[in-house]
Structure formats: C-alpha cells, structure tokens
TORVEX-831006 format. One record per residue (C-alpha): x, y, z; residue number from 1. Coordinates in Angstrom, 1 decimal, always signed. Each point is the difference from the previous one (the first is absolute). Example, Ala and Ser with C-alpha at 12.3 -4.5 7.8 and 13.67 -1.06 7.14 Angstrom:
       xx       yy       zz     n
    +12.3     -4.5     +7.8     1
     +1.4     +3.4     -0.7     2
% end
This chain:
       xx       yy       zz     n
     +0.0     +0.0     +0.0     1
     +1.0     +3.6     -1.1     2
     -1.1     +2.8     +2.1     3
     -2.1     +2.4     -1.7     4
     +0.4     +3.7     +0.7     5
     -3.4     +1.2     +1.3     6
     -1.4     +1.8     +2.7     7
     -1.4     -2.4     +2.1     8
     -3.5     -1.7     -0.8     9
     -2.8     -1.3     +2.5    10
     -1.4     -3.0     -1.2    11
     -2.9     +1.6     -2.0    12
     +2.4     +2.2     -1.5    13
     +2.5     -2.9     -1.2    14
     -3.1     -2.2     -1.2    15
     -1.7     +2.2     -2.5    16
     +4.0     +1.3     -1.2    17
     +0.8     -3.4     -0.2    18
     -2.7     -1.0     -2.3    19
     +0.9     +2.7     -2.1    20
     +3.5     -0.7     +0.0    21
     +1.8     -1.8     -3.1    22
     +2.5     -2.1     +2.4    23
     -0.9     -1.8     +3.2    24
     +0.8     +1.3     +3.2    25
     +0.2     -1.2     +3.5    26
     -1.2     +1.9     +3.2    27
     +1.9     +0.1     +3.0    28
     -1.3     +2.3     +2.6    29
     -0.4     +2.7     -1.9    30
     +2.9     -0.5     -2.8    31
     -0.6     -1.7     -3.6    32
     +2.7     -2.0     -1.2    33
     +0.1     -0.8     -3.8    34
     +0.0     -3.5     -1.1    35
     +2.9     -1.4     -1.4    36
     +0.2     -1.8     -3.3    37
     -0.1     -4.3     +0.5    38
     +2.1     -2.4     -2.2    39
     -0.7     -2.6     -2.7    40
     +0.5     -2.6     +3.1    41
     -2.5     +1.8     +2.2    42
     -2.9     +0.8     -3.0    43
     +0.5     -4.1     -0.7    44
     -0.4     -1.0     +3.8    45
     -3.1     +2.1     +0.3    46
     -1.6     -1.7     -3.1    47
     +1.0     -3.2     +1.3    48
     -1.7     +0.4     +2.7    49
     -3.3     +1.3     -0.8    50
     -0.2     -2.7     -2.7    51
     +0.7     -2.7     +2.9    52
     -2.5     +1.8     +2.8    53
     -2.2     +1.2     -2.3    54
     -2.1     -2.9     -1.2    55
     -0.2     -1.2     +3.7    56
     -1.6     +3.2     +0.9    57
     -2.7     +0.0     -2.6    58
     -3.7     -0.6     +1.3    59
     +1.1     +0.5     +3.7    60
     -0.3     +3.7     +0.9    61
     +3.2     +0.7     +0.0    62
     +1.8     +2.1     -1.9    63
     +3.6     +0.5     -1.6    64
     +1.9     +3.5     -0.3    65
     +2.9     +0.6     -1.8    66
     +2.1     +3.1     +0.5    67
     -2.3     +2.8     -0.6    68
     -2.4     -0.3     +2.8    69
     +0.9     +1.6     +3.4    70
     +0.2     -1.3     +3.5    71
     -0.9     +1.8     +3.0    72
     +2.1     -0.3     +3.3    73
     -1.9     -0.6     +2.8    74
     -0.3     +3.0     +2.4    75
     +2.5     +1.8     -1.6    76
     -0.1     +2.4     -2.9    77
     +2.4     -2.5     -2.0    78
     -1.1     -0.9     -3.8    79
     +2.1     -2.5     -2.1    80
     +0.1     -1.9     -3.4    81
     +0.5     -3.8     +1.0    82
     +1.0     -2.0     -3.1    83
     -3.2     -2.2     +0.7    84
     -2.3     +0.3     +2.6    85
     -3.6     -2.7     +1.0    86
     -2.8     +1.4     +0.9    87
     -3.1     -2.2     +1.2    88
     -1.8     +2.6     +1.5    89
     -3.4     +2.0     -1.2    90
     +0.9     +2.9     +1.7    91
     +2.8     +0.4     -2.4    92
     -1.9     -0.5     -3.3    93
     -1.7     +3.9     +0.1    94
     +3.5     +1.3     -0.2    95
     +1.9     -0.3     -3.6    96
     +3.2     +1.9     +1.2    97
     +0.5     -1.4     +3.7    98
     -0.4     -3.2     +1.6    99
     +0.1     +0.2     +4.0   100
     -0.6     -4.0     +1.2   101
     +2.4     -1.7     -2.0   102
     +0.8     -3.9     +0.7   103
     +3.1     -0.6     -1.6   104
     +2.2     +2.6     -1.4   105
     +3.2     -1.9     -2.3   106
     +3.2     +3.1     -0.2   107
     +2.4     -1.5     -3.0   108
     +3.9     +1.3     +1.4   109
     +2.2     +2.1     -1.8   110
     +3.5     +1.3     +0.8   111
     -1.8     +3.6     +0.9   112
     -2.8     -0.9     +2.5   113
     +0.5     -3.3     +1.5   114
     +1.1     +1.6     +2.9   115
     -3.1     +2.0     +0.2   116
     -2.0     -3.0     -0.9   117
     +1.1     -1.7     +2.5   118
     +0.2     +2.4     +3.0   119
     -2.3     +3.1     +0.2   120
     -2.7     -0.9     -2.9   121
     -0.5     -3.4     +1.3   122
     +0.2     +1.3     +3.8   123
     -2.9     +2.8     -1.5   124
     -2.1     -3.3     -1.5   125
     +0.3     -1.7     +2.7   126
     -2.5     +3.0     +1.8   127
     -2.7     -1.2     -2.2   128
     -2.3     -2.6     +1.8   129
     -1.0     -2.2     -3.2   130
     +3.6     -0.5     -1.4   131
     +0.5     -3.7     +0.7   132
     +3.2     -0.4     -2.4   133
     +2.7     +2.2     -0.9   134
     +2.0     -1.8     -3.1   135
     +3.3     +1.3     -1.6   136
     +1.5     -1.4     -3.2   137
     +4.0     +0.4     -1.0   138
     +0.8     +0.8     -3.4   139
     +3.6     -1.5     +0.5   140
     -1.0     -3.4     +1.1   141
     -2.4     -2.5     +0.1   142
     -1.2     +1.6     +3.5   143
     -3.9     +0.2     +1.6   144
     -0.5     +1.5     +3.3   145
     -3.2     -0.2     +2.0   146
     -0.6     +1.6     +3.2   147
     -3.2     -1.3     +1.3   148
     -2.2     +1.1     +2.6   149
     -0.4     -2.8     +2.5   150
     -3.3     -0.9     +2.4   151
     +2.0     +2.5     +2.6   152
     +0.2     +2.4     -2.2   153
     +4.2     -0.4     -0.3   154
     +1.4     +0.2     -3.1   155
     +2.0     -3.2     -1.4   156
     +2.4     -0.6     -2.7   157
     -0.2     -2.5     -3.0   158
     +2.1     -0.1     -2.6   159
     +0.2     -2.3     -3.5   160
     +2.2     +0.0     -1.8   161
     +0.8     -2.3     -3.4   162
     -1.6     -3.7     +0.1   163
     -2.7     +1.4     +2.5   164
     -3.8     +0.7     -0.3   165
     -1.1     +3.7     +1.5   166
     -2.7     +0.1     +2.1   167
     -2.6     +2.7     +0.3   168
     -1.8     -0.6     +3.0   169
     -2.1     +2.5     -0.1   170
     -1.0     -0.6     -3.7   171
     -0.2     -3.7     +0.9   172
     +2.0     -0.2     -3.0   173
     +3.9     -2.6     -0.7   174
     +1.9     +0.7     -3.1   175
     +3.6     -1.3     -1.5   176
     +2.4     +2.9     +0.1   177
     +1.0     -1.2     -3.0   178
     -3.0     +1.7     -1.3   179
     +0.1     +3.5     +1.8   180
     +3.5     +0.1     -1.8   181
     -0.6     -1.3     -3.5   182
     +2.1     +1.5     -3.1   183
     +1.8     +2.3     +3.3   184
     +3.7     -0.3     -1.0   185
     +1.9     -0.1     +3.6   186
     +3.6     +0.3     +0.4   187
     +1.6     -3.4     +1.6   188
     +0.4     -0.5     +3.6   189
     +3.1     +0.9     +1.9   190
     +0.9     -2.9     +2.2   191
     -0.8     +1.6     +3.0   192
     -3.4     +0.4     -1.4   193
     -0.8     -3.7     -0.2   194
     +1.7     -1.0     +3.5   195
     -3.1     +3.0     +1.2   196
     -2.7     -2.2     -1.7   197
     +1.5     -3.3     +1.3   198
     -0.1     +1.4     +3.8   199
     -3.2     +1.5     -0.2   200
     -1.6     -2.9     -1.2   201
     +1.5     -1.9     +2.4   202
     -1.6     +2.2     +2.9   203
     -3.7     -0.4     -1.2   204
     +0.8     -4.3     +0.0   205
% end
C-alpha cells in the first residue's frame, strides 16, 4: 500500500470518493492508501481459486468476492480489499460496495504486504465476530495457511503444503493443492524449505 496524499477522510467521506476513484484505496483511520499493482502469479492464484470454491458455493447462500468488494473492520473505522473474502450472511447482500460479516477471508502474499497480512490486517479481521477462517496463500511456494477459529474462540494454525488436501472448514469444503496452484510456475525449494514441510508434518502425526 501507497499512502495517498489527502486530507484526512471520515468514513462517509472516503466511501463516496472511493467509488469515484479510478484506483482502489484502503482506509486506515482516517488515511487512504493506494492499491498496489499484483503479479501474473497472484492474478492466476486468485482465479484458481474462485474456480475451485466457486462451484461449491453455488445454491448455498453464500457468496464469493474477489478483489473489488470491501471489508469492514469491526469497531474500527478500518476498510480493506481482501483478495477473496465469503460471505454467508443476508445482512451483507443490501450492500454492493462493503461486506461487514464475512466468514472466510483468503489474503494471497506478496513480498510488499505479507508482513501486514499477517500482523495488523489479520489482528484488524480478527475484530470481526463472523470471521471463522483467515487463509493466506505464497506465491513462492507450494504454501496454504489457515488460521481457524476454534470452539474457544482461539485461533489455530494449519498449513498444506504439496501432496495435501486444504480444508475449509467453514465452507465444509477439501481440495488438492495441486488444484489452487495449477499452471502457477513456482521457483524450486531451497533445502531448508523441504526439512520445514517434513517437521511440520511430523508435528500434526
């Protein structure tokens, strides 16, 4: 994210200049932030999977956002872009722009935000009382995180990686990776790479 040089906005403010706006912008108490541009890897993951999720989803009143649709941060005057975001909720459906009781919300990593990704827009999502899985997807390797909300209400870690079906429990929905990373050209594994997948699996057994 870029940050944008205007005088600060309310929320009001930011959502009508937003729609009128030829780039996407993120709010941050107050700020905008342009949207940076995503690569060939990222455009491909995203397709991948909304053509995997997608047919699940058909029929069940639930619905499947790509990129363009905001999400609103729970008690906070926080609005962001997520690369995919779930919504089973009618409260949602009135609104085209914003959805505010998300269920799954999928962030694919890149080099510039995975930082942010992982720390203070996932720490914001968290806020939001519907979100039940929080999923991040590499670009560099075959790599699937879900955080998943458990019956406490703690957050816990899963991750897939090559060979492995993803779960979405909250979809009630297992794919191959294989598939979420079809025709995804990936740079080979460093060494240390693979003796992370062998550990990590050995854990969950």
């Amino acid at each position: 994210m870029i940050a944008n040089r205007v005088p600060l906005l309310s929320p009001e403010e930011y959502l009508e200049w937003e729609e009128k706006s030829e780039i996407k912008h993120e709010y941050i108490d107050g700020e905008v932030f342009a949207m940076a541009g995503s690569s060939g890897k990222h455009a491909l993951l995203v397709k991948n999977f909304i053509l995997t999720v997608g047919p699940h989803l058909r029929g069940s009143g639930s619905d499947l956002y790509p990129q363009d649709v905001k999400a609103k941060v729970s008690h906070r005057s926080r609005f962001y872009y997520p690369d995919l975001m779930v919504t089973c909720d009618d409260r949602d459906k009135p609104d085209d722009y914003v959805k505010r009781h998300y269920k799954m919300i999928v962030e694919v990593l890149s080099d510039s935000t995975e930082s942010f990704d992982r720390g203070n827009k996932f720490e914001d999502y968290r806020r939001s009382e519907s979100l039940e899985e929080y999923v991040l997807v590499s670009q560099h390797r075959m790599r699937v995180e879900v955080y998943r909300k458990n019956v406490a209400g703690r957050w816990e870690l899963q991750a897939y990686y090559s060979g492995d079906r993803v779960e979405l429990v909250s979809l009630g929905l297992e794919f191959a990776i294989e598939d979420l990373y079809d025709d995804v050209t990936l740079p080979p594994e460093k060494e240390e790479e693979t003796e992370e997948v062998a550990d990590d699996r050995q854990d969950k057994n």
